[in-house]
C-alpha positions in Angstrom: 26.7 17.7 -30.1 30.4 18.2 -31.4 33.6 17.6 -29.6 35.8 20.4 -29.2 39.6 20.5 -29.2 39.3 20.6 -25.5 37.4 17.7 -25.1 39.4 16.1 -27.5 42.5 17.1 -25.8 41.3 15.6 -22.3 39.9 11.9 -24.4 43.3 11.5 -25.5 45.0 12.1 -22.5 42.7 9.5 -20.3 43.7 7.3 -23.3 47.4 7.8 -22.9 47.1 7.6 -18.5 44.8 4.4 -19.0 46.5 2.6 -21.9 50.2 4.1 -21.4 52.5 5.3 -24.4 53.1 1.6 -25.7 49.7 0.2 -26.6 48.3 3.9 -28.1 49.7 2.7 -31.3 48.3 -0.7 -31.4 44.8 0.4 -30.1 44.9 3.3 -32.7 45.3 0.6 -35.2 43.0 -2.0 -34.3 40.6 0.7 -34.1 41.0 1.8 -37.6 40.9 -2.0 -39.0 38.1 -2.6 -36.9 36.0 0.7 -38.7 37.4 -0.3 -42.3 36.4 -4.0 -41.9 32.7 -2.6 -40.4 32.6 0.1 -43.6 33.6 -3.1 -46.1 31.0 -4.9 -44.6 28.2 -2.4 -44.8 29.4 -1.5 -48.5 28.9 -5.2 -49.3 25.9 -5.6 -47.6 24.2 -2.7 -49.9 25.9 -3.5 -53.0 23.9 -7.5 -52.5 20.6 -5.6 -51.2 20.9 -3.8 -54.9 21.7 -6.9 -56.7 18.7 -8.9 -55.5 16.2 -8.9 -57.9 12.5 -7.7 -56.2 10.9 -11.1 -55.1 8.0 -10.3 -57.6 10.8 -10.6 -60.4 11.9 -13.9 -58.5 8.4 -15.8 -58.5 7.8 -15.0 -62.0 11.5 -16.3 -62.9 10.4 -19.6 -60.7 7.0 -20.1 -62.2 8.4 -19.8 -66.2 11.2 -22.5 -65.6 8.4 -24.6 -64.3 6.3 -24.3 -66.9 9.5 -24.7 -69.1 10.3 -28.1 -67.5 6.2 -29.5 -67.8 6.4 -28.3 -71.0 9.4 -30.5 -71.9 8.5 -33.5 -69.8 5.2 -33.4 -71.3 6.7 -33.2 -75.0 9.4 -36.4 -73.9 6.3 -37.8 -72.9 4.6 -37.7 -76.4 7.7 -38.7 -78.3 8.1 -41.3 -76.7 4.1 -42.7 -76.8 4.6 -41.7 -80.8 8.3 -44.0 -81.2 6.2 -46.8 -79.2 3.3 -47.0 -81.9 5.8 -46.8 -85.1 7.9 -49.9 -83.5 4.4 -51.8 -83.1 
């Protein structure tokens, strides 16, 4: 399902009866922004797929800096029950 110079040929000159000679520059260059800013987007939308971790690697990540922060509340906790009995 190609296009052929021919249909080519007849695309661009309903373009050029519909759109007249002034605007075929502006709508050739909105078009070609409009495809750029579309191919950015999709780029950028892969490169953040690739850069999430896998949510395994996430829930492990969660579950150690919780058990980082009961670890050192529970620690505070015991220093400060020891300072309490030396001031006694």
């Amino acid at each position: 399902m190609r296009l052929g110079i021919g249909e080519i040929v007849v695309v661009l000159a309903l373009a050029l009866l519909f759109f007249g000679p002034s605007k075929l520059p502006q709508l050739g260059n909105s078009l070609g922004q409009a495809i750029k800013s579309f191919k950015k987007g999709l780029s950028s939308l892969h490169d953040d797929v690739e850069a999430e971790p896998a949510p395994q690697q996430q829930t492990k990540g969660l579950a150690d800096k919780i058990e980082d922060g009961a670890a050192s509340k529970a620690n505070a906790v015991a220093s400060r029950g020891q300072g309490s009995d030396s001031a006694s």
